[in-house]
C-alpha positions in Angstrom: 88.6 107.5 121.9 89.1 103.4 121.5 92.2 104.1 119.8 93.4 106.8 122.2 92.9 104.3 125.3 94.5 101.7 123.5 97.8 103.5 122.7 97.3 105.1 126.6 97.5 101.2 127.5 100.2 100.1 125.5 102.5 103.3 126.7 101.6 101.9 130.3 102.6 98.9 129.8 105.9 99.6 128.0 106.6 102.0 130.7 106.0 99.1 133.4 108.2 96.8 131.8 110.9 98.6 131.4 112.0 98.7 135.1 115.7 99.1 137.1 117.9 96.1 136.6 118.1 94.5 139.9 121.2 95.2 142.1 124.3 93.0 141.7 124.6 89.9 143.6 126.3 90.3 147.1 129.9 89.7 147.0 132.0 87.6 149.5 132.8 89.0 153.0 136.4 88.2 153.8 136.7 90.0 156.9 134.8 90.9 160.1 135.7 94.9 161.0 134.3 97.3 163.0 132.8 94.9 165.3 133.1 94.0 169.5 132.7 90.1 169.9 131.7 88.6 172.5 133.2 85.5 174.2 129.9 83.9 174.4 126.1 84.0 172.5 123.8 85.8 173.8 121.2 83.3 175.3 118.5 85.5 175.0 118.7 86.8 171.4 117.6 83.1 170.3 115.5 82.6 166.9 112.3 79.9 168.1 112.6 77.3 165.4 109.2 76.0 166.6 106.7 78.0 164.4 103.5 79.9 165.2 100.8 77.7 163.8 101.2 73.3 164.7 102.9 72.0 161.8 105.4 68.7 160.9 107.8 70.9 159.2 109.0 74.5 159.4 111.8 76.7 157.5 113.6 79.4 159.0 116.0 81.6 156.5 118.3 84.3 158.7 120.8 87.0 157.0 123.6 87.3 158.3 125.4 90.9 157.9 127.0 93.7 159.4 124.3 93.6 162.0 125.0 90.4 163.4 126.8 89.6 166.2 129.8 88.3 166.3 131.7 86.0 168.9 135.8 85.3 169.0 137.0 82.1 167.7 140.3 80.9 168.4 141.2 84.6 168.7 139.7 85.7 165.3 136.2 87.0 164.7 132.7 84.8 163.6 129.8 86.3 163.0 126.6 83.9 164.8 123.0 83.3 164.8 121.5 81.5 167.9 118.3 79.1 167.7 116.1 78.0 170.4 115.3 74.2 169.8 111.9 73.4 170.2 110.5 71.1 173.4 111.5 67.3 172.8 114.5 68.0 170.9 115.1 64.6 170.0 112.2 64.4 168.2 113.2 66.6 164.9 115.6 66.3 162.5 117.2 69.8 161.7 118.6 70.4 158.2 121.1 73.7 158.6 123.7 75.0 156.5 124.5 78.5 154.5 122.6 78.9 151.2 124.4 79.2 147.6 124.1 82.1 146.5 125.7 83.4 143.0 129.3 84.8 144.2 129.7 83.7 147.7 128.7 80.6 150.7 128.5 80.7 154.4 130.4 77.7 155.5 128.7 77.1 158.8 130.4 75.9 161.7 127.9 74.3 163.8 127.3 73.6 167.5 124.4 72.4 169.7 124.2 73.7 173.4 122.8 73.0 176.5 120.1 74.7 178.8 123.5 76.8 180.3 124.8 77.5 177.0 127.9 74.9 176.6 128.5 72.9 173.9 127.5 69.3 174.2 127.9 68.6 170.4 129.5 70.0 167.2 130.3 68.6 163.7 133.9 68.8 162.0 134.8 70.2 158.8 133.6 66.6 157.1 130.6 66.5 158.0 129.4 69.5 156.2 128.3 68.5 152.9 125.6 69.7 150.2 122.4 69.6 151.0 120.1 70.8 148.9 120.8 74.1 148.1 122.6 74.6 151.1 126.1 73.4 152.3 125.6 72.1 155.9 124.7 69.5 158.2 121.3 67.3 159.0 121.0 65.4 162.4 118.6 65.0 165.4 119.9 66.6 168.7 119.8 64.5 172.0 116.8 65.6 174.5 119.8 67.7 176.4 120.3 70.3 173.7 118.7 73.5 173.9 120.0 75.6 171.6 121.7 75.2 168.2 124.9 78.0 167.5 125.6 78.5 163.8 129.1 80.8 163.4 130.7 81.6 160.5 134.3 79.9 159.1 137.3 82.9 159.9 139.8 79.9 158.3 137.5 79.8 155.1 136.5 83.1 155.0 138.1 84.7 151.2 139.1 81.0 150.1 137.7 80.7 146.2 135.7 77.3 145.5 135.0 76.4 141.8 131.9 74.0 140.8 130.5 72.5 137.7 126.9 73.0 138.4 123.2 72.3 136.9 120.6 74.7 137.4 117.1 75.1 137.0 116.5 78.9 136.7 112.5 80.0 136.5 111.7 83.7 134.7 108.9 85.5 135.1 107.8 87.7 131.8 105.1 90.0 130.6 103.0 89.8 127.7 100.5 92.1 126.1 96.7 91.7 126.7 94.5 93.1 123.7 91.6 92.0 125.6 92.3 93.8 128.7 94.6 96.2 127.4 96.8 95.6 130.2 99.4 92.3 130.4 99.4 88.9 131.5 102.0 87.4 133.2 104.0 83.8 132.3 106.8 82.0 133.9 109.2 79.7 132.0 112.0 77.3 133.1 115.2 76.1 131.6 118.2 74.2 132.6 121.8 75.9 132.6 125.4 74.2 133.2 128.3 75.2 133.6 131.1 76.3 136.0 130.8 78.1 139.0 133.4 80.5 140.8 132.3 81.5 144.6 133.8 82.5 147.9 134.0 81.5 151.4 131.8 84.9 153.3 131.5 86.1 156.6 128.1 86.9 155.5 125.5 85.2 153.6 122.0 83.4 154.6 121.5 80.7 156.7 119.1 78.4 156.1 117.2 75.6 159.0 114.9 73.2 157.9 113.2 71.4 161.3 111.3 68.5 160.7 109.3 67.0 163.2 109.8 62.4 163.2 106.2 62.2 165.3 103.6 64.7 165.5 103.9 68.6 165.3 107.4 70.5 166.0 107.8 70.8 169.8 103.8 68.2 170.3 105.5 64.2 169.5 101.5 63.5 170.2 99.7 65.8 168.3 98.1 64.4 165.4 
């Protein structure tokens, strides 16, 4: 019977590890189709950057996709995600830009906005820079701005950009247990270098990192 459970195990396990290869990576978005844009954002659809619980910093990651909305710039389409700044704005410093991924790059064209939704403040094309894994902008809005518009570039959108990059990839692998007859995982890390080819996207993830200079996000005097 011992030697029946053990073989039972071991075909388990083989059978767990041999899963689907994951999907291919998402490939670059050239063009916005199929889509009514709107002249302005829609104030109310906002993303709170200020988090549930009191903390100092907070991360908000947002897809953007066929389901986002889109607004017309300079007579060409943008796809957008709004934020909702947190009280004492000037307080924070925001870190916001679109996240690398394998074949494509959200270049982010950034703006802050008022209670009334006007732009009061927006960064040009050199001010977006790497940061992190992202390529964006960091800064600390004045106690005017309310919100923080983040539309994708229709002049970059398609445009090829080549890298030479170093990575530090992480795996996750299984190994055999005989003493539970079931498997233990490990994870190992290694660097990789080497070129990279990506794309401009209408689509991608954007990532905002709000960091709060006293206190908690949105409470200067909490402690």
């Amino acid at each position: 019977m011992r030697s029946t459970s053990f073989v039972l195990a071991l075909a388990g396990l083989l059978s767990a590890c041999s899963t689907t290869p994951p999907p291919p990576p998402p490939l670059a978005v050239a063009e916005i189709t199929g889509k009514t844009c709107a002249d302005k954002p829609d104030l109310t659809k906002a993303i709170a950057m200020t988090p549930k619980r009191k903390a100092q910093w907070h991360n908000v990651s947002t897809n953007v996709d066929v389901q986002s909305p889109c607004l017309t710039l300079d007579g060409k389409p943008s796809n957008y995600v709004l934020y909702a700044l947190p009280a004492v704005p000037s307080n924070h410093t925001l870190t916001i830009g679109g996240v690398y991924e394998p074949l494509r790059i959200l270049w982010p064209l950034v703006s802050v906005l008022n209670a009334e939704g006007q732009p009061i403040r927006s960064f040009p094309a050199d001010r977006v820079t790497n940061v992190g894994s992202t390529l964006g902008v960091q800064f600390r809005p004045s106690d005017e701005a309310r919100f923080v518009l983040v539309q994708t570039n229709p002049e970059s959108a398609g445009v090829e950009v080549k890298a030479f990059e170093t990575q530090l990839v992480s795996e996750t692998n299984y190994a055999y247990n005989p003493y539970n007859y079931g498997s233990t995982a490990y994870t190992t890390q290694y660097g990789r270098e080497g070129a990279t080819v990506r794309k401009f996207s209408h689509e991608g993830v954007v990532s905002v990192t709000i960091q709060a200079v006293a206190g908690k996000i949105g409470l200067p005097n909490e402690k």
